[in-house]
Each structure stands twice: as C-alpha cells, then as structure tokens.
C-alpha positions in Angstrom: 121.4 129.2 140.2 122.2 128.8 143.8 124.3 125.9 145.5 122.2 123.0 147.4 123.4 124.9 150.3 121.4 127.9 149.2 118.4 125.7 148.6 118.0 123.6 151.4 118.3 127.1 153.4 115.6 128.8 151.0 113.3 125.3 151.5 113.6 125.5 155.8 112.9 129.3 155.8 109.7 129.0 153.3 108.6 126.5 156.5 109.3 128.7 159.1 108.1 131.9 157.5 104.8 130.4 155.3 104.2 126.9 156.8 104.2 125.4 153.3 104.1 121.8 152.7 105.7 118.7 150.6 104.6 119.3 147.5 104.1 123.2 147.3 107.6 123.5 148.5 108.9 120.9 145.6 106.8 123.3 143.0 108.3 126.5 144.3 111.8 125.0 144.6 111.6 122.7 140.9 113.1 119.6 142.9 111.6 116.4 143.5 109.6 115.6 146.8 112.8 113.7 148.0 115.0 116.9 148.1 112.5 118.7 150.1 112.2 116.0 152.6 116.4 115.6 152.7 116.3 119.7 153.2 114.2 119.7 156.1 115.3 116.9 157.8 119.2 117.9 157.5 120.3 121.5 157.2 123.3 120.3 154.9 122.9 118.2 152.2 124.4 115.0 152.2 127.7 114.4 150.5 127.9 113.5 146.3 128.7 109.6 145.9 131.4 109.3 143.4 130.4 106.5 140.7 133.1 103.6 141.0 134.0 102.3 137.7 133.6 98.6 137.5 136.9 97.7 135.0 136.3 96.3 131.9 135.2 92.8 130.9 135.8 92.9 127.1 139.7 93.2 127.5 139.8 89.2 127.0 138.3 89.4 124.1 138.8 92.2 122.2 141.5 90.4 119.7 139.2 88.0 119.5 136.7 90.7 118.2 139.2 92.3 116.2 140.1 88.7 114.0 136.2 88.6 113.5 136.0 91.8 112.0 139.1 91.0 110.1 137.3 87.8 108.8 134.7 90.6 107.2 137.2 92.5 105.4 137.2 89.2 102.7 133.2 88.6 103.7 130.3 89.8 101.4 128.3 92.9 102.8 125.2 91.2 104.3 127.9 88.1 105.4 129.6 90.7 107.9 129.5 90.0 111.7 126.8 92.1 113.4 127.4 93.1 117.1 124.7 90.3 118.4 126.6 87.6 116.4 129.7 88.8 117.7 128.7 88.1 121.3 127.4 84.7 120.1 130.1 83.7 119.1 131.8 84.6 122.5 130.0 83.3 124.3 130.2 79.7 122.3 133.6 79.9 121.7 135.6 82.0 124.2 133.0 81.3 127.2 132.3 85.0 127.6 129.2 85.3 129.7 129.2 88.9 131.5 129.7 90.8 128.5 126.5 92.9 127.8 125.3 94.1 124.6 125.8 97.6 124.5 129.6 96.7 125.9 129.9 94.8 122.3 128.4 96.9 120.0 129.9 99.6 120.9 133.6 98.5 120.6 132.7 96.7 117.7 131.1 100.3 116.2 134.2 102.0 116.8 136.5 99.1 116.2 135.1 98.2 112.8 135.5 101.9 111.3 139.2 102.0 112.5 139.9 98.7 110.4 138.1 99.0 107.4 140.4 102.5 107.3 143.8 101.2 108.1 142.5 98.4 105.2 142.1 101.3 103.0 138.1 100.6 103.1 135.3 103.1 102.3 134.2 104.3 105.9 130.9 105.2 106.9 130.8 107.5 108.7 128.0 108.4 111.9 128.3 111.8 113.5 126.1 110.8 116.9 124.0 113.9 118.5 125.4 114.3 121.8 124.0 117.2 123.8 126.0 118.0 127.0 123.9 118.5 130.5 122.4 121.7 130.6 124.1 123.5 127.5 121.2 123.1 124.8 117.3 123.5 124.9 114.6 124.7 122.6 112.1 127.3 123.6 109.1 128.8 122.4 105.7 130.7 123.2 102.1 129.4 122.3 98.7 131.0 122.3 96.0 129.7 124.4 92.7 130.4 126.6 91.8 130.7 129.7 89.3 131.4 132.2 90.5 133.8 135.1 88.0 135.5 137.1 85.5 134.6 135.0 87.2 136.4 132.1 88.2 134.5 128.7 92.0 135.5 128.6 94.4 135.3 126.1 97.8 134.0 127.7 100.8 132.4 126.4 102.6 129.1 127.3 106.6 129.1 127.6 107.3 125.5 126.3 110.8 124.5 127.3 112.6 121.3 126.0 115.7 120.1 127.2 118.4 119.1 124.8 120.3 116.2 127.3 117.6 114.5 128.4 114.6 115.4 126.6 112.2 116.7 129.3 110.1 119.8 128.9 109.1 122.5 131.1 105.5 124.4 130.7 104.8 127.4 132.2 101.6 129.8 131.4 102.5 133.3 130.9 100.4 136.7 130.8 102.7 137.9 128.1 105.6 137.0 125.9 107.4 139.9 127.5 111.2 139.2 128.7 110.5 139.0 132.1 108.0 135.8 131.1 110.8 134.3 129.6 113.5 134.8 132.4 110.5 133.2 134.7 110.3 130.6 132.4 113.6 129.0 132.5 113.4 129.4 137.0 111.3 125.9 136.0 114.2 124.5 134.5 115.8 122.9 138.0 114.9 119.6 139.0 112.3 118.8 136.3 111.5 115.5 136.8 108.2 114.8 134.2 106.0 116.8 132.1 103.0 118.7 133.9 100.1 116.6 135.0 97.3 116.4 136.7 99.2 116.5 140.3 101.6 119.2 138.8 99.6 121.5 136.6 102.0 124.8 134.6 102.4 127.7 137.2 101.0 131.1 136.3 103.7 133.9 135.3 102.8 137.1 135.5 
C-alpha cells in the first residue's frame, strides 16, 4: 500500500489520462469523496494534526473514588457502588461536574479489581477483545447469480470484515481463484460504509 503521496499522484493522473470524475475516482482509489477533492486541489496532502491530550479531570477525585470502593469491601454484593452512583456522589459531594461517564467507569473498572486483590478478594476477571488497526479481519467467498450479457452466471462474492472497526468490504468475483482474493483486499483502503445503492460491489475478474 502506497503513501498519500503515491495516491494523490495516482488520483491527478487518472484525471489527466481518463477524465474521470468524483465518485469513479473515490471507487477506483477506496477513499472517501473528500480525499479525492483534497488530491486534486493540492498536489501534497496536507500535514497529519497531532491529537492534543486534554489532562485529566478525575485526579481530584480519585481518592475519593478509591474510599468508596473501600466502603464496598465491608458492603453486601448488590450494596456495592456502581460507576453511575459513583459519579453521583461526586458530583453531590465533591462538586465534580466535568467528569464524564466513561472517565468514571473506567477508573473505577480498573481501580476496583486492583483493591479487592491487595484485600485478598476473589477477582473477576474480564479479558476485553481489542483488535489493533488493520491487523485482524475475517474473509470468506459466497455463491451467487447473476445476469451478465444476458447469461445466468455463477460468481462468487469476497466478503471482507474488518476486525478494528467492524466494516466490511464486498466484492463480486468470477472465481475463488487467488488472484480474486488479492483483488479483494485492494477494497480494503478507505472503506467508509457497506455497498449501497450509490456504491454497488465492483466486478473482479
């Protein structure tokens, strides 16, 4: 897979050489609409913005937190503090108002485990699926019909799902063959929604 270099050149010669548009360029190219408008307004793409990390807004709190789920060592089962009563409860008491959910739960998740152990508590324990970008997918071939030239053909379609963010690609294939599956994954690259109406599966051959 080439660099955005690479792609915004391939994009602004398909225009020169074929005179293709928007959308047959952002099929060709599997980017969004966007990209191909950025390519062929600039010949460089535009710089990366680094995320700036906002600091935390639980520090404050988190003894606080820590004495609640203290208070739950001594606390029957279905007493114990839950993450939304947690944040209740700073927010009444401690005047936390920016703290979000998520923010909460999770410390209190990870929080909750590390002092029921050091308490010498039976620990539950969670192993969360976490699939890194681009390292896992699932693939597979399925039968189907179609009409071509008037013919009723029997073709195959490469399903592709994608691990990290659960998108698919779909791509109708003559064969199962390996060059149909090496096609298959070029749709990988910019997928941005399942094929619809507006972006119906390409044809391998």
């Amino acid at each position: 897979m080439g660099s955005r270099v690479e792609l915004f050149a391939r994009i602004r010669r398909d225009v020169r050489v074929e005179g293709l548009g928007i959308r047959a360029l952002a099929r060709r190219h599997g980017v969004g609409r966007d990209t191909v408008r950025t390519a062929l307004s600039r010949a460089e793409p535009p710089p990366r913005k680094t995320p700036v990390r906002a600091s935390s807004t639980l520090g404050p709190f988190k003894d606080a937190i820590d004495a609640m789920l203290r208070e739950d060592l001594e606390a029957p089962r279905k007493q114990r503090h839950t993450a939304t009563r947690i944040l209740a409860r700073l927010a009444d008491e401690y005047g936390a108002r920016d703290l979000s959910y998520s923010t909460v739960r999770d410390y209190v998740r990870l929080r909750r485990a590390q002092i029921d152990l050091a308490a010498g508590r039976r620990v539950e324990v969670f192993v969360p699926q976490e699939h890194a970008l681009g390292a896992e997918a699932e693939v597979d071939f399925g039968e189907l019909w179609v009409v071509l030239g008037g013919v009723k053909t029997k073709c195959h379609m490469f399903v592709m799902r994608l691990s990290h963010s659960g998108r698919a690609v779909h791509r109708i294939c003559l064969s199962q063959a390996q060059e149909a599956f090496l096609e298959g994954h070029r749709g990988v690259r910019g997928v941005r929604r399942r094929p619809g109406p507006e972006h119906p599966p390409r044809l391998a051959t």
